[in-house]
Residue frames as qw, qx, qy, qz and C-alpha x, y, z in Angstrom:
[[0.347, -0.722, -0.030, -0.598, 44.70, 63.03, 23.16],
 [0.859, -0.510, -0.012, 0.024, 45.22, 60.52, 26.12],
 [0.748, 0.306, -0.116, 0.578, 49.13, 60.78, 25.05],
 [0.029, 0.697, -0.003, 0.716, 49.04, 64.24, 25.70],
 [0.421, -0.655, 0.121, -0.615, 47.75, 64.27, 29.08],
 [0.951, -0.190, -0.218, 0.111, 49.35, 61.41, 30.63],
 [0.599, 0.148, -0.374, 0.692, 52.77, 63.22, 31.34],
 [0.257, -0.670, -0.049, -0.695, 50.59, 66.05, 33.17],
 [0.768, -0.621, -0.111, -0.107, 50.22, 64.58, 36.91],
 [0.844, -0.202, -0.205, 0.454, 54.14, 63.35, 36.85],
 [0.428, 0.333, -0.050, 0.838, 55.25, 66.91, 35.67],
 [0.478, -0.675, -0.305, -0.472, 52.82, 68.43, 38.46],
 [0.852, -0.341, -0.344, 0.197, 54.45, 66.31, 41.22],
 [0.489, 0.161, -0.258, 0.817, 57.61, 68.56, 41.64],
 [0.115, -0.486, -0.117, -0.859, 55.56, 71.47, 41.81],
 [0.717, -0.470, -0.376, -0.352, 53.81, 70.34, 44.87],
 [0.799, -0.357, -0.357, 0.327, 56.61, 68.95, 46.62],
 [0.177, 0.404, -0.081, 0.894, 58.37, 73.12, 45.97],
 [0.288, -0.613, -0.258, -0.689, 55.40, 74.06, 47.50],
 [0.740, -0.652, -0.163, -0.025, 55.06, 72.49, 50.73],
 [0.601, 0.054, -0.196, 0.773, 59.24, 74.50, 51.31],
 [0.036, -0.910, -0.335, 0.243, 58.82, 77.04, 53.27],
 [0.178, 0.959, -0.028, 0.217, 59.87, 80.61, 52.64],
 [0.716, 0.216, -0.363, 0.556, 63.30, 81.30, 53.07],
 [0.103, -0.564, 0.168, -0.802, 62.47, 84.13, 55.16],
 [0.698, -0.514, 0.115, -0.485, 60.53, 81.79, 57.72],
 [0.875, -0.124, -0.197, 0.424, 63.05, 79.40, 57.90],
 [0.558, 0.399, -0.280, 0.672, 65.22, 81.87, 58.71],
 [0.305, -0.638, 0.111, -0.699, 63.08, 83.63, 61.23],
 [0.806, -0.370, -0.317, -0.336, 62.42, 80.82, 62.36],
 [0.727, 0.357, -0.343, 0.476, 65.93, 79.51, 63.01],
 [0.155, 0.493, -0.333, 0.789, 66.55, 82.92, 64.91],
 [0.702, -0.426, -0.114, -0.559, 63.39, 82.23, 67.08],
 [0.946, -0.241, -0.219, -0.010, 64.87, 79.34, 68.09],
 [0.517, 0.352, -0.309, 0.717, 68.38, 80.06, 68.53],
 [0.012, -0.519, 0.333, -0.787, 66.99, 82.86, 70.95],
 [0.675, -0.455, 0.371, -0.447, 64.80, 81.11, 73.53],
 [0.907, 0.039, -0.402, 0.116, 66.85, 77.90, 73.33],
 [0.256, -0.933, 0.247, -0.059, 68.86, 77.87, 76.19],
 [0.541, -0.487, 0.540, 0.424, 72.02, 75.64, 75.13],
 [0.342, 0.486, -0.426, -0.682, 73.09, 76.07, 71.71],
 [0.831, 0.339, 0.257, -0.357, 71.46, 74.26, 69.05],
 [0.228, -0.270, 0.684, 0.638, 73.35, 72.01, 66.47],
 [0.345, 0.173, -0.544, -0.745, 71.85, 71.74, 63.02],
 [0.249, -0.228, -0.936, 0.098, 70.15, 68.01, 63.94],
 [0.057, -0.410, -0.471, 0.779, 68.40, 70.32, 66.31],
 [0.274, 0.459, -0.090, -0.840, 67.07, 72.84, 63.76],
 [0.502, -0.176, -0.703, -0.473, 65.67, 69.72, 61.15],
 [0.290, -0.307, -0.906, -0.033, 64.14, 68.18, 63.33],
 [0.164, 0.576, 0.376, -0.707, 62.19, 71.56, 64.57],
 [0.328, 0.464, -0.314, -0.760, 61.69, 72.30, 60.84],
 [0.460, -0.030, 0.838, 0.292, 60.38, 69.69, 59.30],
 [0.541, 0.696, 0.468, -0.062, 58.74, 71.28, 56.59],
 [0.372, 0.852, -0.366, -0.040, 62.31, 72.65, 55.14],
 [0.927, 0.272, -0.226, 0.124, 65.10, 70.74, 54.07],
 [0.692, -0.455, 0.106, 0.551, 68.76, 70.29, 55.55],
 [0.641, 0.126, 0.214, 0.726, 70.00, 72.55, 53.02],
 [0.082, -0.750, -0.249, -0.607, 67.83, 75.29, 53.29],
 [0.567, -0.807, -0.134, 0.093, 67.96, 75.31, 56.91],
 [0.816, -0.106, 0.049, 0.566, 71.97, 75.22, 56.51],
 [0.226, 0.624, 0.248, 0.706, 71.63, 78.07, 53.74],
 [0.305, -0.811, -0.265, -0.422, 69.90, 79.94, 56.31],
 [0.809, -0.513, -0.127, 0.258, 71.89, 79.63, 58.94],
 [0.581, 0.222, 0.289, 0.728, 74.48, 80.76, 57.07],
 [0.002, -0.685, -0.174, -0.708, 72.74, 84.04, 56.17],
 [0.462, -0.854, -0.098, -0.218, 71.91, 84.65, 59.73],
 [0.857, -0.157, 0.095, 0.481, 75.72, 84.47, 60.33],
 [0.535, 0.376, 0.365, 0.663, 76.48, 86.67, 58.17],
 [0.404, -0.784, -0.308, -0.357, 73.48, 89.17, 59.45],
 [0.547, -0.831, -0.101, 0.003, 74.82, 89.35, 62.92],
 [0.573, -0.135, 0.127, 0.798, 78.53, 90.31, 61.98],
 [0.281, 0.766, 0.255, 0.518, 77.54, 92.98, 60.87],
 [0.064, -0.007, -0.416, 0.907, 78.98, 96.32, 63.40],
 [0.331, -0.230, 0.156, -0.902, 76.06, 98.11, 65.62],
 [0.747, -0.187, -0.585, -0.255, 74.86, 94.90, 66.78],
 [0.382, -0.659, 0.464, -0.452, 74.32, 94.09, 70.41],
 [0.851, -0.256, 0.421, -0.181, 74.27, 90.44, 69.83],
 [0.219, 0.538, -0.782, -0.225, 75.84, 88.06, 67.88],
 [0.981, -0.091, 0.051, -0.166, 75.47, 83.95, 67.16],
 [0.011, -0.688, 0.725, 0.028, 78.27, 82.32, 68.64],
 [0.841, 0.131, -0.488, -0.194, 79.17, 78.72, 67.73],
 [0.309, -0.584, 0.631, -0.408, 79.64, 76.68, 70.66],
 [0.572, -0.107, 0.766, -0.273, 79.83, 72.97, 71.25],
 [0.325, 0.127, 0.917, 0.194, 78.92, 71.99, 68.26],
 [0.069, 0.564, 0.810, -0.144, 76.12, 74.74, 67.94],
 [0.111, 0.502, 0.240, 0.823, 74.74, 77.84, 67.38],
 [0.242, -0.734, -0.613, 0.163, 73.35, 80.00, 70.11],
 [0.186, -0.902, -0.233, -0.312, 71.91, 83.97, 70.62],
 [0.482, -0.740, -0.290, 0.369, 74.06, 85.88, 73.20],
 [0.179, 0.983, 0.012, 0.037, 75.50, 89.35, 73.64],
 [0.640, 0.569, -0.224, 0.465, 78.27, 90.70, 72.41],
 [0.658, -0.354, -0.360, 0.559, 81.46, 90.63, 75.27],
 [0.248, 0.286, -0.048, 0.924, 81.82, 94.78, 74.76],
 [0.307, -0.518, -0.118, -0.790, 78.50, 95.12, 76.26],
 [0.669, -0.248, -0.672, 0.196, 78.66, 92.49, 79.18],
 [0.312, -0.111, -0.390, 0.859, 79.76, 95.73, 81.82],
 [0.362, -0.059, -0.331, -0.869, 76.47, 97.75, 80.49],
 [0.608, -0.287, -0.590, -0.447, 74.32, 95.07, 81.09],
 [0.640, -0.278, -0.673, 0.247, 75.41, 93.76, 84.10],
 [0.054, -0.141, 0.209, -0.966, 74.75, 97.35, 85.46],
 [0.605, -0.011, -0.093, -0.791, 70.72, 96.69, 85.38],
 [0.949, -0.141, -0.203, -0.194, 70.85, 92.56, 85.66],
 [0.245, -0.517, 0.765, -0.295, 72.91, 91.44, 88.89],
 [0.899, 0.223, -0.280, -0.252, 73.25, 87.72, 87.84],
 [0.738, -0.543, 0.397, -0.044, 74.75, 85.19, 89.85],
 [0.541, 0.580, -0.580, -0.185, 78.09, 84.76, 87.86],
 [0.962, 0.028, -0.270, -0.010, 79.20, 81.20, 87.76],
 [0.682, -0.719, 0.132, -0.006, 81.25, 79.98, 90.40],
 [0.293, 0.687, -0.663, 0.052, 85.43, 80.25, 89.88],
 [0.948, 0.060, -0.233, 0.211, 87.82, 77.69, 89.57],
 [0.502, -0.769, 0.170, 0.358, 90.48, 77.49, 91.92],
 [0.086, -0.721, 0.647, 0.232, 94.34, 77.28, 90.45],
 [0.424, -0.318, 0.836, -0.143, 94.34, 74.25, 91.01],
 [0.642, 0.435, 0.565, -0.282, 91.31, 73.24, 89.70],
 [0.607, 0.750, -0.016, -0.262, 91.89, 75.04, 86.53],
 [0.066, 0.551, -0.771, -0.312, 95.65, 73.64, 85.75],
 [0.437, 0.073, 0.896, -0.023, 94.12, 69.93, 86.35],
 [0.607, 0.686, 0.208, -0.344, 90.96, 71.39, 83.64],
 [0.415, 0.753, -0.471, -0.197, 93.97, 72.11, 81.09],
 [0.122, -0.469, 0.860, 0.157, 95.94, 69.29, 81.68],
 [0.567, 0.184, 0.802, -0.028, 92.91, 66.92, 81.19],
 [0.632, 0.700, 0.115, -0.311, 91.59, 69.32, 77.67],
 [0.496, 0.765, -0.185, -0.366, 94.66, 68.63, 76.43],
 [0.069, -0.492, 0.868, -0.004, 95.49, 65.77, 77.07],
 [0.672, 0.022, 0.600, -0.434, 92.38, 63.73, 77.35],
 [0.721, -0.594, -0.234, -0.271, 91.40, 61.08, 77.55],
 [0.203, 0.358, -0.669, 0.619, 94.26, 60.65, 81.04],
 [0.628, -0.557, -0.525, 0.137, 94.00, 58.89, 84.16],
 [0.389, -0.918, 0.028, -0.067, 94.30, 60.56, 87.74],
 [0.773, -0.373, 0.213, 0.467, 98.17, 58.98, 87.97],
 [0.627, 0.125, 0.283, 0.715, 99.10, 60.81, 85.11],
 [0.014, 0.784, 0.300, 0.543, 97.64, 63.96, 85.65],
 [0.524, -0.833, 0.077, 0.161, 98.99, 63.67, 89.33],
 [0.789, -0.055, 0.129, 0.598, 102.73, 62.75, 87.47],
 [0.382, 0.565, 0.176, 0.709, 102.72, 65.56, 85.17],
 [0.175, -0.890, -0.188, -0.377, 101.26, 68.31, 87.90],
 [0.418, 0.325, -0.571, 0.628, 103.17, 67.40, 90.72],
 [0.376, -0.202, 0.356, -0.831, 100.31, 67.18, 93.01],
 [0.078, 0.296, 0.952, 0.023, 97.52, 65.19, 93.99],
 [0.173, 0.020, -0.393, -0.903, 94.98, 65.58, 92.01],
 [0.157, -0.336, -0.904, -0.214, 91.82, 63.37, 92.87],
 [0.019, -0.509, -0.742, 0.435, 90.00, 65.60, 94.50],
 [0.147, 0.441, -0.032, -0.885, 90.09, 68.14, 92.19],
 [0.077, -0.092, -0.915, -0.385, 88.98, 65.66, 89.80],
 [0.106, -0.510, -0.847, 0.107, 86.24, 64.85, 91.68],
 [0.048, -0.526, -0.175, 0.831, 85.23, 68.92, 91.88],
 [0.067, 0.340, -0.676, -0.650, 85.37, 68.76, 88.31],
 [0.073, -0.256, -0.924, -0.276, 83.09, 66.03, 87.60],
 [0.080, -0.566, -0.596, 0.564, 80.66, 67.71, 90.36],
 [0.111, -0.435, 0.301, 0.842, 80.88, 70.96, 87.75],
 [0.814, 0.249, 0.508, 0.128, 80.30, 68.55, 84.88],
 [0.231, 0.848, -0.384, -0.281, 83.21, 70.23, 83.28],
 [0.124, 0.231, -0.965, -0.030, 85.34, 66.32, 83.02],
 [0.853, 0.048, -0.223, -0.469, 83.59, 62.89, 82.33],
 [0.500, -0.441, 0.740, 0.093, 84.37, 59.56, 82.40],
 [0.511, 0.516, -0.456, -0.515, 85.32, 57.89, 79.30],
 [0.933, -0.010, -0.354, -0.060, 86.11, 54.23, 80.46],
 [0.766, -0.526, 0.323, 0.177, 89.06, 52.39, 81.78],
 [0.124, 0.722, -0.644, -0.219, 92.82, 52.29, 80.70],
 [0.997, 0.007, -0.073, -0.022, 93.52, 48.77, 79.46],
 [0.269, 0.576, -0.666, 0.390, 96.62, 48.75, 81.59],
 [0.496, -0.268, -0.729, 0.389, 97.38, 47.02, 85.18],
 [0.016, 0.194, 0.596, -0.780, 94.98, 48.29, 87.52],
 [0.128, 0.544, 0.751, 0.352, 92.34, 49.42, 84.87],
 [0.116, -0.389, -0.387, 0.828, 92.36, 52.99, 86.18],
 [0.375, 0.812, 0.446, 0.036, 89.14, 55.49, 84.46],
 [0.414, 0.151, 0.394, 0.806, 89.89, 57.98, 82.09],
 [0.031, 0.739, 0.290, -0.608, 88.87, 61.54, 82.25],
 [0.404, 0.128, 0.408, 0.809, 87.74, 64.13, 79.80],
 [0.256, 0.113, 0.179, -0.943, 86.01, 67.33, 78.82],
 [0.264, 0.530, 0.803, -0.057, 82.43, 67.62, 78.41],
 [0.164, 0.726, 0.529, 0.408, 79.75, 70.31, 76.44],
 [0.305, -0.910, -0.273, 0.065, 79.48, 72.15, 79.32],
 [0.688, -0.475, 0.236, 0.496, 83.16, 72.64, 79.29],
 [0.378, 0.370, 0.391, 0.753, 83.08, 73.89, 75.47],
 [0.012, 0.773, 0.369, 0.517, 80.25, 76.23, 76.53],
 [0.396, -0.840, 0.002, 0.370, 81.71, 77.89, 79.92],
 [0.581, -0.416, 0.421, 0.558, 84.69, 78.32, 77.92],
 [0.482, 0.779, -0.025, -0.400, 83.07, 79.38, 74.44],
 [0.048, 0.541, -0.582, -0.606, 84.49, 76.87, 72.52],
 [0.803, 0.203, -0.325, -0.457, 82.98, 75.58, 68.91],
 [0.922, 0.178, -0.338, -0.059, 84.96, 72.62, 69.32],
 [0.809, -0.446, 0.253, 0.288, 88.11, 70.72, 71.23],
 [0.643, 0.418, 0.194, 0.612, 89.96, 71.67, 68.03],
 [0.180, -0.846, -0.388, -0.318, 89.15, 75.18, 69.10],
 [0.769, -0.468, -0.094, 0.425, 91.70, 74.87, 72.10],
 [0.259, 0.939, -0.192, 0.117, 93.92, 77.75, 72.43],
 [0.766, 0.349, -0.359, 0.404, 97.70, 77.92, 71.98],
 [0.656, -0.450, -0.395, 0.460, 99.66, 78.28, 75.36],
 [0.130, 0.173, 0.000, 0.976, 100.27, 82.24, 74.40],
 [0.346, -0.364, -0.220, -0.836, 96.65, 82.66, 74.07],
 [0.431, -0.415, -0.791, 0.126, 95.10, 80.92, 76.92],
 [0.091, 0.145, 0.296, -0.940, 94.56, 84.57, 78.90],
 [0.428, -0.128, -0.467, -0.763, 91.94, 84.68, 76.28],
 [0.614, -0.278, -0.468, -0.572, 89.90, 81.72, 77.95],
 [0.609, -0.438, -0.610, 0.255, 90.90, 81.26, 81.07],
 [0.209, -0.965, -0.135, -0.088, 91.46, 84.90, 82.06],
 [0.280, 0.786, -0.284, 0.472, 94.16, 87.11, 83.00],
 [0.580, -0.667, 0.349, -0.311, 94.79, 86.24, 86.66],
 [0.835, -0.198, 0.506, 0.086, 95.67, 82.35, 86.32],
 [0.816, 0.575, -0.049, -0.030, 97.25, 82.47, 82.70],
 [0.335, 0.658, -0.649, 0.182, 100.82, 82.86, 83.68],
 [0.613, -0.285, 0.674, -0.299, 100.28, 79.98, 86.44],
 [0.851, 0.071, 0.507, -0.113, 98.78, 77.86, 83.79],
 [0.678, 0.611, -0.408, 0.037, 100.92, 78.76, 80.72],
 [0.067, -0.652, 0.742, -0.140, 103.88, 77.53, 83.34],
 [0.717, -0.102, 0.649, -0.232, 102.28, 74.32, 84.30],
 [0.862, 0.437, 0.217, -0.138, 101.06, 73.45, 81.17],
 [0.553, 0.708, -0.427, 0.100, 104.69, 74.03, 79.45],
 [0.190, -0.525, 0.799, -0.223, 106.30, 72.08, 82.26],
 [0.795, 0.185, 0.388, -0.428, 103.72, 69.53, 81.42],
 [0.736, 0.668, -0.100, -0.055, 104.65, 69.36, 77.83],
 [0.172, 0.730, -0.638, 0.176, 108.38, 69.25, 78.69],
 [0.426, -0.409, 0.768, -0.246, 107.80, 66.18, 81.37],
 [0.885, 0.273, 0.356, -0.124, 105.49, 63.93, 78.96],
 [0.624, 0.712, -0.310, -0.090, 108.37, 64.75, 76.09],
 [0.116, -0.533, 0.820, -0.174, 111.15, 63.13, 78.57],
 [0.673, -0.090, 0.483, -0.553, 108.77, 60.70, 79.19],
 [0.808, 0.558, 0.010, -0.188, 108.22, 59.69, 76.10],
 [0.517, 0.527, -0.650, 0.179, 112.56, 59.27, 75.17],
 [0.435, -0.439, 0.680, -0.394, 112.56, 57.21, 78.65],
 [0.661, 0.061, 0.573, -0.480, 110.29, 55.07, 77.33],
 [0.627, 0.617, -0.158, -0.449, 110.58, 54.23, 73.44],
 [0.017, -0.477, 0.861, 0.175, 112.05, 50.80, 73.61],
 [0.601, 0.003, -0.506, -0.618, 110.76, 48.45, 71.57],
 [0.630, -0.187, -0.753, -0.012, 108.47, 45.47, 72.55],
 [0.124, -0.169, -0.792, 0.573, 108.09, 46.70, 76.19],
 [0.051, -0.528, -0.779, -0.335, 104.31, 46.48, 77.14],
 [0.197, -0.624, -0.022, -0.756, 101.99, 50.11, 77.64],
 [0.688, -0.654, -0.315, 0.008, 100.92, 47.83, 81.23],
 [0.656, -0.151, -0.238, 0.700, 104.57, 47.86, 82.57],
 [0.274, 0.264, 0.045, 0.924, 104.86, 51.78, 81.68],
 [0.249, -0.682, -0.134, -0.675, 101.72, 52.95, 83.13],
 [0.834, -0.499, -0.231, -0.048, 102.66, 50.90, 86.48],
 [0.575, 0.029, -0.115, 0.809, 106.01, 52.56, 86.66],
 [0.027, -0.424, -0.057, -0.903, 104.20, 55.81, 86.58],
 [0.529, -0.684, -0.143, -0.481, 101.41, 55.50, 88.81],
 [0.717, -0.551, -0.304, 0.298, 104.39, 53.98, 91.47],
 [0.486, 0.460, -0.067, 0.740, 106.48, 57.09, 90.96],
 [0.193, -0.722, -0.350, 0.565, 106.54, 59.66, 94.07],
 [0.302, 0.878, 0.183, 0.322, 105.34, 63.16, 91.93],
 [0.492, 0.117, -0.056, 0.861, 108.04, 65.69, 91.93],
 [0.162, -0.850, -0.260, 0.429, 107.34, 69.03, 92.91],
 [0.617, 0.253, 0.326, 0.670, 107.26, 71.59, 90.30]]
């Protein structure tokens, strides 16, 4: 008799620990709940540690489904991954509609300028100011310094070269003005209208391919063996920038 009832508590235990998962439905509502009154997107980290009474995989699962859910057509919103995240906002077809009834202060342009130096540091980064003034043909530190003001470029450290100059790069805020999931995410030099817009794309598809064309010379100028990265970045930052 005592045999018998001795495997009863361990085979009990599971059941209990099912129980205290929530419903896939309220993780999922929940999820959405959050997603909408968060106001920068959420990454998954984000969503356990608001759930803790559902697992990483269920929350994932769910996520998933509510993905899935807002592709659907006749939707006004949509969850777009950004930064790393998930967040709530409407779909770009209705942005002219809306902004009929809410007169929102739109976010403040980038010059030309501003925006070739942005591209030259996403896609290049991490890059000091000397090489961002070589490749543009301009000085560039103040736009730099615009940039940082923004908080669209960081600082990442110092070059371990002669002088020790700082290294620049993007930040979050820079995925999310710019709607992308990731730095991988970057568009190709055709598509860049897409995310920087239709005015400055043929300015910055030109820079940026003269860009690419001056770091590839660069690069066969340089490729002899044994000479040291100091020497090369101190040849560059005494160079007088071309005009391009």
């Amino acid at each position: 008799m005592t045999e018998h009832l001795e495997p009863t508590p361990t085979e009990e235990a599971p059941v209990e620990s099912a129980a205290s998962e929530l419903p896939a439905e309220e993780i999922r509502a929940s999820i959405e709940a959050l997603l909408y009154a968060a106001e920068e997107p959420l990454a998954l980290k984000d969503l356990v540690k608001a759930l803790p009474d559902a697992s990483r995989q269920s929350i994932k699962q769910q996520v998933e489904e509510l993905l899935e859910q807002y592709q659907h057509p006749g939707r006004g919103l949509q969850i777009a991954q950004v930064a790393g995240g998930y967040q709530i906002t409407t779909r770009p077809e209705y942005h002219e509609r809306i902004s009929r009834l809410f007169s929102s202060k739109p976010p403040s342009r980038l010059s030309i300028q501003a925006l070739e130096t942005l591209a030259v540091i996403a896609y290049r980064q991490p890059i000091t100011v000397p090489e961002i003034m070589a490749l543009r043909g301009l000085h560039s530190a103040g736009v730099v310094r615009t940039l940082l003001e923004k908080r669209l470029v960081r600082i990442l450290g110092r070059k371990k070269v002669v002088g020790r100059p700082l290294l620049y790069g993007t930040t979050k805020e820079f995925q999310i003005r710019f709607g992308l999931k990731s730095l991988d995410d970057l568009p190709n030099l055709e598509d860049m209208a897409e995310v920087f817009g239709e005015e400055i794309a043929s300015q910055l598809g030109d820079a940026m391919k003269e860009m690419v064309e001056l770091e590839s010379s660069q690069e066969d100028e340089t490729t002899e063996p044994g000479e040291p990265d100091g020497a090369r970045e101190e040849d560059t930052e005494n160079e007088s920038p071309q005009g391009s």
